[in-house]
C-alpha positions as CSV (number, residue, x, y, z in Angstrom):
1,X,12.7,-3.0,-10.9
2,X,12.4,-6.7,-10.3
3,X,13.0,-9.1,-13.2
4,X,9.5,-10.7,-11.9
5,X,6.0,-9.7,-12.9
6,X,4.7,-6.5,-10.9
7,X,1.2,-5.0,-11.2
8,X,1.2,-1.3,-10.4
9,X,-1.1,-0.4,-7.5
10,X,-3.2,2.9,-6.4
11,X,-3.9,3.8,-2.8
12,X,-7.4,3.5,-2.3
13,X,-7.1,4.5,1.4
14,X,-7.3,3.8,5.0
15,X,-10.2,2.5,6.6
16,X,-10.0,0.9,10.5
17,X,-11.4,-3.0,10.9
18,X,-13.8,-2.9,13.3
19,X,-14.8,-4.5,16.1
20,X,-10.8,-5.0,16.0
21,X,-9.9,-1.2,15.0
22,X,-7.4,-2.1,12.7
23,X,-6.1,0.1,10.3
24,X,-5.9,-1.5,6.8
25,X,-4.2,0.6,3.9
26,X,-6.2,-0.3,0.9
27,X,-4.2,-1.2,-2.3
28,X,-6.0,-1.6,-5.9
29,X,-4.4,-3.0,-9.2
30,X,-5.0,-0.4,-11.7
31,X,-5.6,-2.6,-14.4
32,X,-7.1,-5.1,-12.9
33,X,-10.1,-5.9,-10.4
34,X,-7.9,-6.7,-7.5
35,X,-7.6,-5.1,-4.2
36,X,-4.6,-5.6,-1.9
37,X,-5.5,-5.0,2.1
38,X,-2.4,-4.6,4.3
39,X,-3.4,-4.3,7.8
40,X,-1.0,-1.6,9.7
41,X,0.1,0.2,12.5
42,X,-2.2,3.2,13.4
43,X,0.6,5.6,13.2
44,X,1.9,4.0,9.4
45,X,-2.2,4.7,8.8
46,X,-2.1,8.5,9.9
47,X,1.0,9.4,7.8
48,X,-0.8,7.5,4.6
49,X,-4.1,9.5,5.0
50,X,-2.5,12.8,5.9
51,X,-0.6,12.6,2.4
52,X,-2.7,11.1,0.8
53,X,-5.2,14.3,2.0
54,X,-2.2,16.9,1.3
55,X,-1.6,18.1,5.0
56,X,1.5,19.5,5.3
57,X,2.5,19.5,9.2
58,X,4.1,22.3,10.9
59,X,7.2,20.1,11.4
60,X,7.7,17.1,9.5
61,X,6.7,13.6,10.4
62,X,9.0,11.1,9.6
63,X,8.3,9.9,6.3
64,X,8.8,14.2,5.6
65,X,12.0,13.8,6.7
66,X,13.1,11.3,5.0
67,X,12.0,12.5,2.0
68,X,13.4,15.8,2.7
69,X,16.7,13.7,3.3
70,X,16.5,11.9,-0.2
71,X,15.9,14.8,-1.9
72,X,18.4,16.5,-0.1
73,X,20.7,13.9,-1.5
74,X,19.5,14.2,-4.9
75,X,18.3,10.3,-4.2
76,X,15.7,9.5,-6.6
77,X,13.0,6.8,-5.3
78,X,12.0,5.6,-8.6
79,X,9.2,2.7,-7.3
80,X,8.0,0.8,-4.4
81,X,7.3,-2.6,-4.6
82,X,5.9,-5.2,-2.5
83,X,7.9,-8.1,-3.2
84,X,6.5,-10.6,-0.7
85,X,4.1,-12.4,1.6
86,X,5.6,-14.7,4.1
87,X,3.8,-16.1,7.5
88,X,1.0,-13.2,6.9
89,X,4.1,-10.2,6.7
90,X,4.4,-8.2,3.9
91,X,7.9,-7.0,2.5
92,X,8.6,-4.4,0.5
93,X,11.4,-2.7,-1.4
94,X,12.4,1.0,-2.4
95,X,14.0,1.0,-5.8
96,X,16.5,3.7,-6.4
97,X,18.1,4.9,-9.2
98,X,21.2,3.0,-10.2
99,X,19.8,-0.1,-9.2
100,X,19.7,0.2,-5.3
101,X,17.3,-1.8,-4.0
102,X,16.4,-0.8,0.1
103,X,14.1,-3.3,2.2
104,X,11.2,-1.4,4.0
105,X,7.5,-1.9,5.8
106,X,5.1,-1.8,3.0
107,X,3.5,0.8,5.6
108,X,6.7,3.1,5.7
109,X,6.9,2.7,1.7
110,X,4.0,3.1,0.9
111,X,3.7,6.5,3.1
112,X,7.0,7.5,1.5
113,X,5.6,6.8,-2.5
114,X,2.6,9.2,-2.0
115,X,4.9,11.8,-0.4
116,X,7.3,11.2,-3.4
117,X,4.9,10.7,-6.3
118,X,6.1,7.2,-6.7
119,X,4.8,4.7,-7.7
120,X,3.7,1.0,-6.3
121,X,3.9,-1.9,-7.3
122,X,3.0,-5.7,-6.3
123,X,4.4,-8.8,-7.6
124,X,2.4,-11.0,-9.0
125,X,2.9,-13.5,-6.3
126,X,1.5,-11.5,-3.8
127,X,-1.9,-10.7,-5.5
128,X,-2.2,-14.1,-6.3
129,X,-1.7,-14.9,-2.4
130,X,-3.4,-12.1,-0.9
131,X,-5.3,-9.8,-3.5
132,X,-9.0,-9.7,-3.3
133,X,-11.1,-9.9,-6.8
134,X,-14.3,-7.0,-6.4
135,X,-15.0,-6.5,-10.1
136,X,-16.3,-3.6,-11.1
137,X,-20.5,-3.4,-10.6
138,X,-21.3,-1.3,-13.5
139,X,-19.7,2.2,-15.0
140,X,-19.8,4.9,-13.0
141,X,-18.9,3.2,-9.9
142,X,-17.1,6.1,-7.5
143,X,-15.2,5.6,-5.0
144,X,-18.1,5.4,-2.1
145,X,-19.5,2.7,-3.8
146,X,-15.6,0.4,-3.8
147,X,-15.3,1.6,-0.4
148,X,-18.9,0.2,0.3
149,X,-18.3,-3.6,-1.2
150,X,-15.0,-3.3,0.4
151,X,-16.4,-2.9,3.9
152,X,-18.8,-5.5,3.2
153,X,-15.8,-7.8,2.3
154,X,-14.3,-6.6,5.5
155,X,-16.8,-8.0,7.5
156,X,-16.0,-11.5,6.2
157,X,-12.1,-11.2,6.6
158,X,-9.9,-11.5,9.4
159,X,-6.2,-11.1,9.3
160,X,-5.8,-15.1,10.0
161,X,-7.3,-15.6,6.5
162,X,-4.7,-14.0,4.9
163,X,-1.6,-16.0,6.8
164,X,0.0,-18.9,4.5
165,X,0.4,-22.3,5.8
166,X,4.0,-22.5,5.0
């Protein structure tokens, strides 16, 4: 991994920004209170939520195949990480074993971790640029509820809110 500070991150989900209908892929720091939206392409959004649901397809997409293809190589994926935020793009990197670092889409990584069991991370300077703070409202809370507060956050947010002024 990076010599730099990364928080590990859960997929929360995807969820479409309306009126826009934009899919976001919905990033939370699991141990922490912030959330990390990444707004994607709609096809990027279907391959999350199919893994992330456990649909196999009859023939496989293209984050299948590649994984099929690491595998296949005995390539180990050993962590995603987004590494950066620059004029409101993400990056991202797939971390091999042996040190091989590969630069992808946080979209196409992302969709790739969940079909590998891998796991994500964010640098710190990301969640400090783009992460969203929703504590926690009480115990108990399920995932509904985050979902809930997070749409209502939705409705104040725009992409351009998210784009530095560098």
């Amino acid at each position: 991994m990076s010599d730099l500070t990364t928080h590990e991150l859960t997929v929360v989900g995807v969820r479409v920004e309306l009126p826009s209908n934009q899919p976001i892929v919905l990033l939370k720091e699991t141990l922490g209170d912030r959330y990390l939206p990444i707004w994607i392409g709609a096809v990027e959004a279907t391959a999350i939520a199919l893994a992330q649901q456990g649909v196999v397809p009859a023939r496989p997409l293209t984050h299948d195949l590649l994984k099929d293809v690491l595998d296949g190589l005995g390539a180990d994926l050993e962590a995603v990480i987004i590494t950066d935020l620059r004029d409101g793009i993400y990056f991202a990197d797939l971390q091999f074993r042996g040190g091989v670092s590969v630069s992808a889409r946080p979209s196409d990584a992302i969709a790739l971790a969940i079909r590998a069991g891998t796991t994500i991370y964010a640098e710190e300077s990301v969640l400090a640029e783009a992460g969203v703070a929703i504590p926690d409202e009480g115990d108990g809370e399920n995932e509904v509820e985050v979902v809930e507060r997070f749409r209502e956050f939705l409705d104040q947010v725009s992409p351009e809110d998210f784009e530095t002024g560098s």
